[in-house]
C-alpha positions as CSV (number, residue, x, y, z in Angstrom):
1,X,-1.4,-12.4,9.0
2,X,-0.4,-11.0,12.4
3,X,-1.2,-8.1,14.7
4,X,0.2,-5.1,15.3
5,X,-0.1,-3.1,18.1
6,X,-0.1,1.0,17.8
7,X,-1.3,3.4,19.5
8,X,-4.7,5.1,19.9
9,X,-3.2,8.4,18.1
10,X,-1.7,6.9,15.5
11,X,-5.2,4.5,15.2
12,X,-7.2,7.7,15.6
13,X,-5.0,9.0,12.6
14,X,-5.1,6.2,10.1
15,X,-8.9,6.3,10.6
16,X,-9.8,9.8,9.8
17,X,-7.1,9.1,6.6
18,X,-9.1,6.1,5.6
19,X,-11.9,7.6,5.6
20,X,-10.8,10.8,3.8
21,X,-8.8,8.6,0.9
22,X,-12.0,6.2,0.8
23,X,-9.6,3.3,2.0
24,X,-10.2,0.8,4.7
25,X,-8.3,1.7,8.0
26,X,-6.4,-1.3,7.3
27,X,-5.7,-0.5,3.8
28,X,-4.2,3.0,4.7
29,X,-1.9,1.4,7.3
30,X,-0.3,-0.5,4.8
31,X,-0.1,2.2,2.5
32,X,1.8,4.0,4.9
33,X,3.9,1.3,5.6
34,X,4.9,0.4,2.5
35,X,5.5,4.1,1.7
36,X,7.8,4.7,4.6
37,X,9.4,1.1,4.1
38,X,10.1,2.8,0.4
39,X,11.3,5.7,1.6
40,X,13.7,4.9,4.1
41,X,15.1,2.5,1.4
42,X,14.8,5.0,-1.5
43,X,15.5,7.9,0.6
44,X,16.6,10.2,-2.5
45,X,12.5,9.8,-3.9
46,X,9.5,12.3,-3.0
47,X,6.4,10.9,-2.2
48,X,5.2,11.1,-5.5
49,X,7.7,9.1,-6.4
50,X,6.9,6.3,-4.1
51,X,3.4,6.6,-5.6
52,X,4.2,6.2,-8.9
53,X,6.6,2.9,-8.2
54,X,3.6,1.3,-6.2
55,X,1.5,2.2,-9.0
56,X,3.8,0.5,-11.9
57,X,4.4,-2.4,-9.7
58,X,0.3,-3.1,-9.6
59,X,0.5,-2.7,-13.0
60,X,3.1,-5.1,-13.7
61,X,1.3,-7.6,-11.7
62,X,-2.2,-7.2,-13.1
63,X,-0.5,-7.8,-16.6
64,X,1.1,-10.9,-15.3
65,X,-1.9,-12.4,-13.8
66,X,-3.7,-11.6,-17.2
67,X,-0.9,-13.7,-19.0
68,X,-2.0,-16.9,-16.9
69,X,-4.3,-19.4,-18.1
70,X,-7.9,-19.0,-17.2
71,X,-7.5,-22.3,-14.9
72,X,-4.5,-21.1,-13.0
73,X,-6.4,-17.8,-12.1
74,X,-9.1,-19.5,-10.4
């Protein structure tokens, strides 16, 4: 993990969406970043979208970890 350095709008911003969306402030600045990392490389998708890809891909990989054995989960 490393540290990223923004600034004190941007902070004061993520914050105050945090706590709207019931995330943790570091939660919603990853959301953000992986939404605008998706959308400048899927520039042709709404935000929606975005959403719903995020959404199948947790999906996929709940249904994978469910597939291992019980040992190799822990």
């Amino acid at each position: 993990m490393g540290l990223v350095k923004i600034s004190e709008p941007m902070h004061d911003n993520i914050r105050v969406a945090s706590g709207a969306l019931n995330r943790s402030i570091n939660a919603q600045a990853e959301h953000w970043m992986r939404i605008g990392m998706m959308s400048e490389l899927n520039p042709e998708l709404t935000y929606g979208e975005l959403c719903r890809l995020l959404i199948q891909d947790e999906i996929r990989a709940e249904a994978l970890v469910a597939e291992l054995p019980q040992k190799a989960r822990a």
